[in-house]
C-alpha positions as CSV (number, residue, x, y, z in Angstrom):
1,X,-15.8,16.8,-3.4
2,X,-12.7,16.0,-1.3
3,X,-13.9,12.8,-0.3
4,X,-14.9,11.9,-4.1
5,X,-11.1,12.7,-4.8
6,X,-9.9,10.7,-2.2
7,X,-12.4,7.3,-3.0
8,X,-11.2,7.6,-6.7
9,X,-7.4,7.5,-5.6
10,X,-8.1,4.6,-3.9
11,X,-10.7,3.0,-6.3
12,X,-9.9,-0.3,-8.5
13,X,-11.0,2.1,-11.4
14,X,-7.9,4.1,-10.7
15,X,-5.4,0.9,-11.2
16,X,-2.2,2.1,-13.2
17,X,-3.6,5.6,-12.8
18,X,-1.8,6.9,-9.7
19,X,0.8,9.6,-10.0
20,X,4.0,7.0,-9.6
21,X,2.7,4.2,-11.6
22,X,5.2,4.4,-13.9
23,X,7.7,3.6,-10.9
24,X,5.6,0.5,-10.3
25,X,6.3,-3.2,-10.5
26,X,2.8,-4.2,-10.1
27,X,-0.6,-3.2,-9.5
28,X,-1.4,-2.0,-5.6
29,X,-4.9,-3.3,-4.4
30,X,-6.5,-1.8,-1.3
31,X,-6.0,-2.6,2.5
32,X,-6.3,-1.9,5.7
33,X,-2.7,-1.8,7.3
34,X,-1.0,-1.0,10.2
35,X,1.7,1.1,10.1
36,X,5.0,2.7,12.4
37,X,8.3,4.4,12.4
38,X,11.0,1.3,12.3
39,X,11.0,0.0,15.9
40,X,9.7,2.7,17.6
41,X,5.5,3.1,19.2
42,X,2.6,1.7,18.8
43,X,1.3,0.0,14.9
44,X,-1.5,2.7,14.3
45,X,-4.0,1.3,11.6
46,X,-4.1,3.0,8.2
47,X,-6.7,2.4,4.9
48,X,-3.8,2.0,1.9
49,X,-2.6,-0.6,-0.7
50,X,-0.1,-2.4,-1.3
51,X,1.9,-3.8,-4.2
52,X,4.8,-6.0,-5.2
53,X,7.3,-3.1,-4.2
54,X,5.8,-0.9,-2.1
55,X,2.6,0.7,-0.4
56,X,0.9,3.7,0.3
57,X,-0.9,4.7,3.5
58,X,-3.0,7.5,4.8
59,X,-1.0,9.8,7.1
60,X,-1.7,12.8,9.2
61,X,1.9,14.0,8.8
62,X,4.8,13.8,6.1
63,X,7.4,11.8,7.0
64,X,10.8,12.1,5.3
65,X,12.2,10.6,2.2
66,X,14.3,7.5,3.8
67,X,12.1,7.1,6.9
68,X,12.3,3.5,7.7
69,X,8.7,1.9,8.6
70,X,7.5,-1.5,9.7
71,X,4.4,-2.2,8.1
72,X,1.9,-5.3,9.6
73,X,-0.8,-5.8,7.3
74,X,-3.6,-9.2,6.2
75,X,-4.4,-9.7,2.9
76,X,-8.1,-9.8,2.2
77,X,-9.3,-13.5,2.3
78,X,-6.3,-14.7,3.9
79,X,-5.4,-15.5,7.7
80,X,-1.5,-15.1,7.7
81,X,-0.3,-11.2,8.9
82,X,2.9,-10.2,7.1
83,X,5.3,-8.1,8.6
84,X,7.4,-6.0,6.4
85,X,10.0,-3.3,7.0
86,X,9.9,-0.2,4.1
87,X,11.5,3.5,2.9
88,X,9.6,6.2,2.7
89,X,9.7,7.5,-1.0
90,X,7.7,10.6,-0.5
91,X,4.3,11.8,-0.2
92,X,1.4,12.8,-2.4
93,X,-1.3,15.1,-1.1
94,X,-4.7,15.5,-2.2
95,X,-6.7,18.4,-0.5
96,X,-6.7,17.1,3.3
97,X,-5.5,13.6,2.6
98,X,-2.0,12.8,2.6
99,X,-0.6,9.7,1.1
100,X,3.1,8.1,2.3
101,X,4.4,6.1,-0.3
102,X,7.3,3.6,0.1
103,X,9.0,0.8,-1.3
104,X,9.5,-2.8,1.0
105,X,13.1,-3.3,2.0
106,X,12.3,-6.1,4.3
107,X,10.0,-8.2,3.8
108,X,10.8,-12.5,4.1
109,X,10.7,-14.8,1.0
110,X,7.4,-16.6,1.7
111,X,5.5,-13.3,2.9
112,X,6.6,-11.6,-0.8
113,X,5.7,-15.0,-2.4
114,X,2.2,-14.9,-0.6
115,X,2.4,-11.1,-1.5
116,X,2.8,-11.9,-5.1
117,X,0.0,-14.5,-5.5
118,X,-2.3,-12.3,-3.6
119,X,-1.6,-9.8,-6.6
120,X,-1.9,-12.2,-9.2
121,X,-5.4,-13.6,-7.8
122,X,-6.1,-10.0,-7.2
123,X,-5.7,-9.2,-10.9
124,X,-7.4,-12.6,-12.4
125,X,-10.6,-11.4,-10.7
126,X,-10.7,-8.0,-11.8
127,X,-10.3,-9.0,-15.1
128,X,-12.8,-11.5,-14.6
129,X,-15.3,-9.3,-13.6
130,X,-14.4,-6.7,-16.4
131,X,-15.0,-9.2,-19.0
């Protein structure tokens, strides 16, 4: 049951469905990313999606409203990494899954271009296949 809940807040079903969706620019399509707190550690990879304005990743602890992130994530059928810097937002929970949520603060012209194109091609092929 829990893990049903958690592959339907992740599913391509659940597009425009999300609790903050209404705060969104753009769709958010899944990813693997790797995520950590601006500067500091390690990257530690995370299953999440991202969007035009922001991401969400699985976390194993809240982390603050404001938090500042760098985020390193490859878009699916791409070979260019993007590094992006991010706010913490807030967090949703679900059971034993909690999501961090964000908005990019830092992220370079080209990578939000590539971002946005991703998104777009994204989009085009899920309509595509829903037709």
């Amino acid at each position: 049951m829990v893990w049903q809940k958690i592959k339907q807040f992740f599913s391509f079903e659940n597009i425009g469905h999300f609790p903050f969706a209404n705060e969104r620019e753009s769709a958010r399509y899944n990813i693997t990313l790797f995520a950590r707190h601006k500067g500091m550690g390690t990257f530690i990879e995370r299953r999440g999606n991202v969007g035009i304005g922001g991401f969400c990743f699985e976390g194993e602890c809240e982390y603050e409203p404001g938090t500042r992130v760098d985020l390193l994530f490859r878009l699916p059928g791409t070979t260019t990494w993007i590094h992006a810097g991010g706010t913490v937002l807030g967090h949703t929970r679900a059971y034993n899954w909690l999501g961090i949520r964000g908005c990019f603060d830092d992220i370079s012209f080209e990578n939000q271009r590539m971002l946005a194109r991703w998104l777009d091609r994204m989009s085009l092929e899920i309509q595509a296949v829903a037709a």
